[in-house]
C-alpha positions as CSV (number, residue, x, y, z in Angstrom):
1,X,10.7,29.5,7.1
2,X,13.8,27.5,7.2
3,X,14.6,24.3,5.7
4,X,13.7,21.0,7.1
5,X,15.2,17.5,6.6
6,X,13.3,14.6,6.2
7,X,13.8,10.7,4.8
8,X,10.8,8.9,2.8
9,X,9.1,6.7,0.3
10,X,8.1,8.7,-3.0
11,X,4.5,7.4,-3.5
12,X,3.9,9.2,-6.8
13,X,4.5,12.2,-9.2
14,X,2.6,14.6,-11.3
15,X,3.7,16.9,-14.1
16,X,3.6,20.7,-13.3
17,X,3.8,23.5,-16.2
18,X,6.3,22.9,-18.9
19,X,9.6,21.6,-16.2
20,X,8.2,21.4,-12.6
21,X,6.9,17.8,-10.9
22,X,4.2,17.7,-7.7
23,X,6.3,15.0,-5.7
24,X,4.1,12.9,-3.2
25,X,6.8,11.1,-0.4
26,X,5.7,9.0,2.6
27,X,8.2,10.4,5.3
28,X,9.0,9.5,8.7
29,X,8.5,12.5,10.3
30,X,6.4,14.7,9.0
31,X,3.8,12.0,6.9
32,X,2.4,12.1,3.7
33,X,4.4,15.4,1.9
34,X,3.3,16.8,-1.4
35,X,6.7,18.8,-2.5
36,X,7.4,21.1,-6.2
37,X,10.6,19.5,-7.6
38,X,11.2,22.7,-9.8
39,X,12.7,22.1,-13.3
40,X,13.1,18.3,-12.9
41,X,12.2,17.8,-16.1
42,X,14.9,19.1,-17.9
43,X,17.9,17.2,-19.1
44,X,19.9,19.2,-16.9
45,X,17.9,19.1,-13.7
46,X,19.8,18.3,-10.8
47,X,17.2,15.6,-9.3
48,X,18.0,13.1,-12.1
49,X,16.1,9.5,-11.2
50,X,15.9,10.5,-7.5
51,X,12.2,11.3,-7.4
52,X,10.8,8.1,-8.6
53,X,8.5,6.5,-7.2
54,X,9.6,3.2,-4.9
55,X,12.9,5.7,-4.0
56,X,13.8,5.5,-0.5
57,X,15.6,9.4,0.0
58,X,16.7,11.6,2.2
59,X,15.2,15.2,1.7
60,X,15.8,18.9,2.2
61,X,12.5,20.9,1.9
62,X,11.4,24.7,2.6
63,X,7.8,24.6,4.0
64,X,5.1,26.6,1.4
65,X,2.2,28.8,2.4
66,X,-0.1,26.4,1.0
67,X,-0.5,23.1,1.0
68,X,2.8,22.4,-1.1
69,X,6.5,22.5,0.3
70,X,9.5,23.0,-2.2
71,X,12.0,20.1,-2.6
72,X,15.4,21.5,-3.1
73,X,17.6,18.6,-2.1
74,X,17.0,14.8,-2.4
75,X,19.9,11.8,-2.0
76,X,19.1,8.5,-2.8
77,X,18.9,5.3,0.1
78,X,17.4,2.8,-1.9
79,X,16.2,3.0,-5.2
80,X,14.3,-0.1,-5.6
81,X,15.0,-0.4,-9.4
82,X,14.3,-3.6,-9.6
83,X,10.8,-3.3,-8.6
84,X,10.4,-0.7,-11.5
85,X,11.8,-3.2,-14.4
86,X,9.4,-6.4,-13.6
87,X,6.3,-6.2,-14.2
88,X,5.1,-8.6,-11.3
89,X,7.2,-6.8,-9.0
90,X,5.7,-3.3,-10.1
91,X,2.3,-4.3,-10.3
92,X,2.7,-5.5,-6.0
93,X,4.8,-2.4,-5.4
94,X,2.4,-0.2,-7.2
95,X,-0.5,-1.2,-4.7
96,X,1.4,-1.1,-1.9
97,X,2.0,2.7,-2.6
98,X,-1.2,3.4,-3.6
99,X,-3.1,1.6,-0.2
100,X,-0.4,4.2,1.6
101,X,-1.0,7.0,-0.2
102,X,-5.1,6.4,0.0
103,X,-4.4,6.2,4.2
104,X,-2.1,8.4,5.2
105,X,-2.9,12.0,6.0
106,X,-0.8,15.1,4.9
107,X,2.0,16.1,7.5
108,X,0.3,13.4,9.8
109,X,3.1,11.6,11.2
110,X,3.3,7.6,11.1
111,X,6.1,5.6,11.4
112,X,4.7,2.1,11.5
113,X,3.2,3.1,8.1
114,X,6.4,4.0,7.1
115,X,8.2,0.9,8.4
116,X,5.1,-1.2,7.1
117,X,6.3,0.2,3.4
118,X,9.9,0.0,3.8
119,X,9.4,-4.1,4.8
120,X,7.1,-4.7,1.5
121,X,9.7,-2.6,-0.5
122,X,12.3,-5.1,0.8
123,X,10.6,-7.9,0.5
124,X,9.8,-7.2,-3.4
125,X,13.7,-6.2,-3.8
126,X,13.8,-10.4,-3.1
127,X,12.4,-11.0,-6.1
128,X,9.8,-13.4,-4.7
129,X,8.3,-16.3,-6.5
130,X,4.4,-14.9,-5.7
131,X,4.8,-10.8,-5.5
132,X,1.1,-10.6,-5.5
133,X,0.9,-12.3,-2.2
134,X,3.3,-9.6,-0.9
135,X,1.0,-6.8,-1.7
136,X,-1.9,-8.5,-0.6
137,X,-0.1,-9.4,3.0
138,X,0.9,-5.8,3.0
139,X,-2.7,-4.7,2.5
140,X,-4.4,-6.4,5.3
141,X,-1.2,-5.2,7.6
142,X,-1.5,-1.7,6.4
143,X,-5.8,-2.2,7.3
144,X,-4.4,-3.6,10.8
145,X,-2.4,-0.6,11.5
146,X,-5.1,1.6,10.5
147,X,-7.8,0.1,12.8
148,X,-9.2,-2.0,9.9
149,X,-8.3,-5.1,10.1
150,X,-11.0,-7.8,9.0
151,X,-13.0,-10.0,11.3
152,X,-11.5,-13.5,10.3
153,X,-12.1,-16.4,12.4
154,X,-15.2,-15.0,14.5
155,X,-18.7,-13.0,13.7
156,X,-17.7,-9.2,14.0
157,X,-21.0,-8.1,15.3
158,X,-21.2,-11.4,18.4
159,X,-18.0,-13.1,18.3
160,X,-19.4,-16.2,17.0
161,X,-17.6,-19.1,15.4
162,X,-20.0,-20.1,12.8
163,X,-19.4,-17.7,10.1
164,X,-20.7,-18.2,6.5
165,X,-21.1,-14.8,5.1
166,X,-18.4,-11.6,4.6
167,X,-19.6,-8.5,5.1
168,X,-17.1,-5.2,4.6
169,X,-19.9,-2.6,6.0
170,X,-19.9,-5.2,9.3
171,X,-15.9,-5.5,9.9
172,X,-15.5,-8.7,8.1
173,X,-16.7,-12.3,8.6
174,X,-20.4,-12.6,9.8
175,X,-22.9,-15.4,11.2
176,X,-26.4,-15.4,9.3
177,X,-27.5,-14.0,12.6
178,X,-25.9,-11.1,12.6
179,X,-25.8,-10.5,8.3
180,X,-27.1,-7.5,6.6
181,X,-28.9,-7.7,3.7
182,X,-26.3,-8.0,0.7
183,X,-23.5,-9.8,2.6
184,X,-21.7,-12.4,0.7
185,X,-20.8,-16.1,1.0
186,X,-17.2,-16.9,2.0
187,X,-15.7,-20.5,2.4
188,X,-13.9,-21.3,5.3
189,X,-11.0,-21.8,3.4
190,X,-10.4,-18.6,1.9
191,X,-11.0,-16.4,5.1
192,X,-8.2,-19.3,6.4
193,X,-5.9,-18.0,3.9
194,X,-6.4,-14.3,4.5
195,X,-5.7,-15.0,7.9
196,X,-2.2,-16.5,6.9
197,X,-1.6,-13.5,4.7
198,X,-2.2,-11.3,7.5
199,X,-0.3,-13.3,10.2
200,X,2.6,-14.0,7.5
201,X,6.1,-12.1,7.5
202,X,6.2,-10.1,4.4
203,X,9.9,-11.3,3.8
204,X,8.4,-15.0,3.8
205,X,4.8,-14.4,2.4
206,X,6.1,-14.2,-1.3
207,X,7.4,-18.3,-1.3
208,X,4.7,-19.3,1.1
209,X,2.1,-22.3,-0.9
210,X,-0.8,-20.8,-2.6
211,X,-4.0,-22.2,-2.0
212,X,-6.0,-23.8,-5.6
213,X,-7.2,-21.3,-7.5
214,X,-10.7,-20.7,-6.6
215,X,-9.8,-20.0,-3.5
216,X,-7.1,-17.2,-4.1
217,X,-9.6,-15.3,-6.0
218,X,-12.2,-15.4,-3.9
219,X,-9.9,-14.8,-1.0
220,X,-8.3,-12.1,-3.4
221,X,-11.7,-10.1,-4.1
222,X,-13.2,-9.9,-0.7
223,X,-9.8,-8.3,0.8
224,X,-9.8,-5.8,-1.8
225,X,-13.9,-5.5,-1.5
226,X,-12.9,-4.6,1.8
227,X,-10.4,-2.1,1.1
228,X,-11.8,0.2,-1.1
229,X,-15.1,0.0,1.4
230,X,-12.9,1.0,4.4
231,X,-10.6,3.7,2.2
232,X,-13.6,5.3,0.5
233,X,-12.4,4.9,-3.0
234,X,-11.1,2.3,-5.9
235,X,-7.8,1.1,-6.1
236,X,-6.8,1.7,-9.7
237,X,-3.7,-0.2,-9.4
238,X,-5.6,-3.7,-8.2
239,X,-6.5,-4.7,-12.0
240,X,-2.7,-4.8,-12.9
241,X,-1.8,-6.8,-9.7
242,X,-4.4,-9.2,-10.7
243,X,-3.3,-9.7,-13.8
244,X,0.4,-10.4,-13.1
245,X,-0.6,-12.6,-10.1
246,X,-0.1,-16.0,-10.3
């Protein structure tokens, strides 16, 4: 097969015998990739830093047999090393790769994913005063482009306005009406602010006014509740963002 070019997001890595790396990249064209970088791991490899995760690259690739393409040429766009040496910073960026790596599909192409990653990557580069509320903007976008998006000023199930309760299995906000057994309370002001988080321009979101406390978390745990209901798994990285969040 001949080589193909592509330009991506690496989303993560993974050590392979004694020099090789499984390189996951978010591209434009071709989706979610899982590429060998072979002997990356040696002093001498020829990859350096390239194949880090937040790196924005361009990429030569030889399509495998299986389900595994061989990387033989990567050159660096953006390397987004400042999200890598703060904490905060990683912690947002970290669940912004994750949430795309849970949703995208192998070889499954998506742009606005891909343009949806490259705008939170930017946006973190600002160094923001609130990185958390990044990631968590980026979230409920990524959930809106993936035909998830939360039910947030009207009952999911009749389009009512009186909503009291937050249901993930339902789509979001609920009246008592239309509540299963086990849906949750949820004030009006924290479904208020998850609606400005999803409305919000990522480049602005970061030095937007949180809301008190009380409400941040609660707003905090049902948009992650909801996440991991819709993507089918936990989100290992959501612990860290919560502990660097302000």
């Amino acid at each position: 097969m001949p080589p193909y070019k592509e330009q991506g997001v690496v989303l993560r890595s993974a050590k392979l015998g004694e020099a090789d790396k499984i390189v996951t990249i978010m591209t434009q064209g071709s989706g979610k990739v899982r590429g060998v970088a072979k002997g990356i791991r040696k002093t001498t490899s020829r990859f350096g830093a390239r194949l880090e995760p937040f790196t924005h690259i361009n990429l030569m690739l030889y399509r495998g047999r299986g389900s595994l393409d061989t990387i033989t040429q990567a050159e660096i766009i953006a390397s987004h090393r400042s999200i890598r040496d703060d904490l905060a910073l990683f912690a947002a960026g970290e669940t912004m790769l994750e949430a795309v790596d849970r949703v995208a599909e192998e070889h499954e192409r998506n742009v606005r994913l891909v343009l949806l990653l490259l705008s939170g990557l930017r946006a973190l580069e600002t160094k923001p005063a609130d990185p958390a509320a990044v990631a968590e903007s980026f979230v409920l976008k990524l959930l809106s482009v993936s035909g998830f998006h939360p039910s947030l000023s009207a009952c999911a199930v009749c389009g009512g306005t009186d909503v009291q309760l937050f249901s993930a299995g339902l789509g979001g906000a609920v009246c008592a009406g239309d509540a299963e057994p086990g849906a949750g309370h949820v004030s009006a002001a924290a479904l208020a602010y998850m609606a400005t988080l999803a409305l919000a321009d990522l480049a602005d979101v970061g030095a937007t006014p949180a809301p008190e406390t009380r409400t941040r978390k609660e707003a905090r745990g049902l948009l992650f509740g909801f996440a991991e209901y819709h993507l089918e798994r936990r989100m290992r990285s959501v612990p860290m963002l919560v502990r660097t969040a302000t």
